[in-house]
Phi, psi and omega in degrees: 000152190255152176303316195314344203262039157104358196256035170284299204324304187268323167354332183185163178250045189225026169299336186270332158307309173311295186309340184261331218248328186292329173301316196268336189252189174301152160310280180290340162307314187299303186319294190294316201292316164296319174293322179301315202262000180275000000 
């Protein structure tokens, strides 16, 4: 699932930071920043 469509959400359960953090930064900031954080 790609993080942009919400599949952040179920991915960790530090899912609602990744989703605030997916609001606050750039698309691909997020991306990696999510691949970092799994």
């Amino acid at each position: 699932a790609s993080p942009l469509q919400g599949g952040s959400r179920g991915i960790s359960p530090s899912g609602e930071w990744i989703v605030v953090y997916l609001k606050e930064a750039a698309p691909g900031n997020a991306l990696i920043f999510i691949y970092k954080g799994s």
